[in-house]
BALOBA-1460 file (C-alpha; in Angstrom, 3 decimals):
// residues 106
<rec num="1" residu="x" x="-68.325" y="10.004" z="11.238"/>
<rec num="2" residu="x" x="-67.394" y="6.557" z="10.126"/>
<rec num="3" residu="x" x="-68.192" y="5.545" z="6.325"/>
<rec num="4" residu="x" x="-69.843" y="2.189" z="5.596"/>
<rec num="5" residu="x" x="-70.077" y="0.688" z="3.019"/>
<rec num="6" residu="x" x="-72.921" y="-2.109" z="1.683"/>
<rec num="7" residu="x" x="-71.411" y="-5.441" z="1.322"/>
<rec num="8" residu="x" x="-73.348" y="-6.105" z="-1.501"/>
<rec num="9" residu="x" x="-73.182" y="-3.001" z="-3.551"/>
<rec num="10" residu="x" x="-70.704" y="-2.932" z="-6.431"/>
<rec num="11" residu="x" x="-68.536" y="-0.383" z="-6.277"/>
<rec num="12" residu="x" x="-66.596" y="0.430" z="-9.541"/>
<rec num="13" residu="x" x="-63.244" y="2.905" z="-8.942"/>
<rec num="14" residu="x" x="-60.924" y="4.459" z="-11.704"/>
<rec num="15" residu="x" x="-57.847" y="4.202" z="-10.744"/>
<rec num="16" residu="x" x="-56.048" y="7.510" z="-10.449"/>
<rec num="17" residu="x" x="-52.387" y="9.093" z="-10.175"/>
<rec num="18" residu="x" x="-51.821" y="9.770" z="-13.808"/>
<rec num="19" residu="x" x="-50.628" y="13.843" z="-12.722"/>
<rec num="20" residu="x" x="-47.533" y="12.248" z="-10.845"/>
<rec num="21" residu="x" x="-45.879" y="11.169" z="-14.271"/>
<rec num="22" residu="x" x="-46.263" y="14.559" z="-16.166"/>
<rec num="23" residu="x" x="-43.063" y="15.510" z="-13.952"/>
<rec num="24" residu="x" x="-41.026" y="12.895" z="-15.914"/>
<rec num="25" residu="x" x="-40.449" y="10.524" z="-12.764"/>
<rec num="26" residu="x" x="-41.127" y="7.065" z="-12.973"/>
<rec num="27" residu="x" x="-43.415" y="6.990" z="-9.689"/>
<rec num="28" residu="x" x="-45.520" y="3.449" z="-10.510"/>
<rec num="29" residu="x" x="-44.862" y="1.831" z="-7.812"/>
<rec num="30" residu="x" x="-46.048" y="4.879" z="-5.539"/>
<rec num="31" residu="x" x="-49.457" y="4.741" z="-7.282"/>
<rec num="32" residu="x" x="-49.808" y="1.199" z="-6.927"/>
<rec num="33" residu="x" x="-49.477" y="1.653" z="-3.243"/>
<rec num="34" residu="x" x="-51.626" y="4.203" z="-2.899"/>
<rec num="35" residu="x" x="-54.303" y="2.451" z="-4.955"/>
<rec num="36" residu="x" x="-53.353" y="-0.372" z="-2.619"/>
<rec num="37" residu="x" x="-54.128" y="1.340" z="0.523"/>
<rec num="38" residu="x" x="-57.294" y="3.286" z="-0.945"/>
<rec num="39" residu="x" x="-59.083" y="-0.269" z="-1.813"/>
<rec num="40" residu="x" x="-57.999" y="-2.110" z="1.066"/>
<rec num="41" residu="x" x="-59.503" y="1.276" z="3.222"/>
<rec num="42" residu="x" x="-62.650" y="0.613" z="1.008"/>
<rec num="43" residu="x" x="-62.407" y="-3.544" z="2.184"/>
<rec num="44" residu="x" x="-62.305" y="-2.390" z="5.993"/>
<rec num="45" residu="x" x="-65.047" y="-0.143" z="5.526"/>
<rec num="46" residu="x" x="-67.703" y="-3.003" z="4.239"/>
<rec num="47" residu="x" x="-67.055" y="-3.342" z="0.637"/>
<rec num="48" residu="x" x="-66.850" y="-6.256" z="-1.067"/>
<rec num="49" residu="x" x="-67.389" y="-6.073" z="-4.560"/>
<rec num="50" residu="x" x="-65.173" y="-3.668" z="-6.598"/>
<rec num="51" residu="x" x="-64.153" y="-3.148" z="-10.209"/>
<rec num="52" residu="x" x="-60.464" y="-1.184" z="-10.332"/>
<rec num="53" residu="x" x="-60.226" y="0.123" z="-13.964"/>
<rec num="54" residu="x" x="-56.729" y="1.016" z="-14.864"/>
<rec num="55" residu="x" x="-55.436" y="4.420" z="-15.175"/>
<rec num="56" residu="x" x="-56.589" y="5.677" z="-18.505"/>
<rec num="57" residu="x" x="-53.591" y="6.490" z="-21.509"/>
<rec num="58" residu="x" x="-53.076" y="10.266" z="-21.075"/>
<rec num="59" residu="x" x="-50.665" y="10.290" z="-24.030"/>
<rec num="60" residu="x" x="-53.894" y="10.183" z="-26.755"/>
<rec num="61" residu="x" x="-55.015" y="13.817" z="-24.566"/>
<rec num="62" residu="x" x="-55.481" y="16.352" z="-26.955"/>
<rec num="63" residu="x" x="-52.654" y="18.934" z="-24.131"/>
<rec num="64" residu="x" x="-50.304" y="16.041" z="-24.567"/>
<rec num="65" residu="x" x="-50.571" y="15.505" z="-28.461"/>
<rec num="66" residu="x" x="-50.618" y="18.894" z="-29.073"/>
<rec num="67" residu="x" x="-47.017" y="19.992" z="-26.443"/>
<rec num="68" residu="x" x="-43.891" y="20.822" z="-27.475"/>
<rec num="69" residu="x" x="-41.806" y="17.544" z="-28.019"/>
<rec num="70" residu="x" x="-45.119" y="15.708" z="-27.798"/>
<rec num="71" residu="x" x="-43.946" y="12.132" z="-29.527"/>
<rec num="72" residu="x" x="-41.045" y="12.328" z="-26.820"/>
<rec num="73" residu="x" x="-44.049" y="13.013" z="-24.181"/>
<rec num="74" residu="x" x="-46.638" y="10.616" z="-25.972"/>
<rec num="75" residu="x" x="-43.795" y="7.459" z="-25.337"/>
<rec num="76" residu="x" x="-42.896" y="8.202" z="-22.054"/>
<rec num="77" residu="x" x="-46.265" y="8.757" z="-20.269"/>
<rec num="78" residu="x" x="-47.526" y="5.705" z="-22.668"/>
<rec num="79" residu="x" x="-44.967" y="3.898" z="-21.072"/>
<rec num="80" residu="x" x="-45.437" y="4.865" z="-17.488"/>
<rec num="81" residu="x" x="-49.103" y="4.372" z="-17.851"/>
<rec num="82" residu="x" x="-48.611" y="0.905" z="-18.966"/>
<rec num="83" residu="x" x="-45.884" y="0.160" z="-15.798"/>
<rec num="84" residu="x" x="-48.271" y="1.470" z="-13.533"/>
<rec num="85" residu="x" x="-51.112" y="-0.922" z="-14.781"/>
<rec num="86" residu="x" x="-49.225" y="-3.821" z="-14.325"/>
<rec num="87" residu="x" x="-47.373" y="-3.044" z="-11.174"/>
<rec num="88" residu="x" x="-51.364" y="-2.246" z="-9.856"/>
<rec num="89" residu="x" x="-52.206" y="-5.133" z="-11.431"/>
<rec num="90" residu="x" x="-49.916" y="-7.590" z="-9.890"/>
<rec num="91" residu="x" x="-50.207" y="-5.803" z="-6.367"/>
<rec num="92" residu="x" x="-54.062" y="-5.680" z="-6.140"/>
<rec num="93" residu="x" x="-54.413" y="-8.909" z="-7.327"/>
<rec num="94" residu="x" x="-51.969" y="-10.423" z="-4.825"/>
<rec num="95" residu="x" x="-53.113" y="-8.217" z="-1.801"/>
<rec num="96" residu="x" x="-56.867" y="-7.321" z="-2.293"/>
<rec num="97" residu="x" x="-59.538" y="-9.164" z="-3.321"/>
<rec num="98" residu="x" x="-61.311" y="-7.732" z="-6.699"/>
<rec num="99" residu="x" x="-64.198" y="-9.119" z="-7.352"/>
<rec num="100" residu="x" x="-66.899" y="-8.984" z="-9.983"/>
<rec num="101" residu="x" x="-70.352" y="-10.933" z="-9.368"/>
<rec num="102" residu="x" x="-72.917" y="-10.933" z="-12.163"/>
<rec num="103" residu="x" x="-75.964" y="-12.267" z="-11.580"/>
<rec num="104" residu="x" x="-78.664" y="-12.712" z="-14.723"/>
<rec num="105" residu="x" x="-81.992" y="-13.434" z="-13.571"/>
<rec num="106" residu="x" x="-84.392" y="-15.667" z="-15.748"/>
């Protein structure tokens, strides 16, 4: 079955991959590719309005504030968080069109 989406709907996605960093490696530039891929598949299936919200903070999580060694924890997911934002950032800027149309009717 082949998914289609309407051209005109606007599609809003959270961005996801936050669960590869809780292993300590730095894999941004993995889940910029794979966010990549996922809204260009979205593109060749009709879509052609889409909000990409960055990956939400998980260092401010209650599991995270509350580990073992959690300022250690807090800095370094903070910081791969914040890599992974702009290397999406940069990439689906430069590679997929993201596009927001508001229209306000009188």
């Amino acid at each position: 079955m082949k998914l289609t989406l309407f051209s005109d709907a606007l599609i809003i996605v959270q961005l996801g991959g936050n669960n590869d960093f809780f292993t300590g490696d730095n894999k941004t530039f993995d889940v910029a590719e794979n966010a990549r891929r996922a809204l260009e598949n979205m593109a060749r299936q009709g879509a052609r309005r889409v909000v990409a919200l960055n990956l939400a903070d998980l260092s401010q999580a209650p599991g995270v504030r509350s580990a073992e060694f959690s300022d250690e924890l807090k800095m370094r997911i903070a910081m791969l968080v914040a890599e992974a934002n702009m290397v999406c950032n940069y990439r689906l800027a430069r590679k997929v069109f993201v596009v927001v149309e508001f229209k306000i009717s009188p």
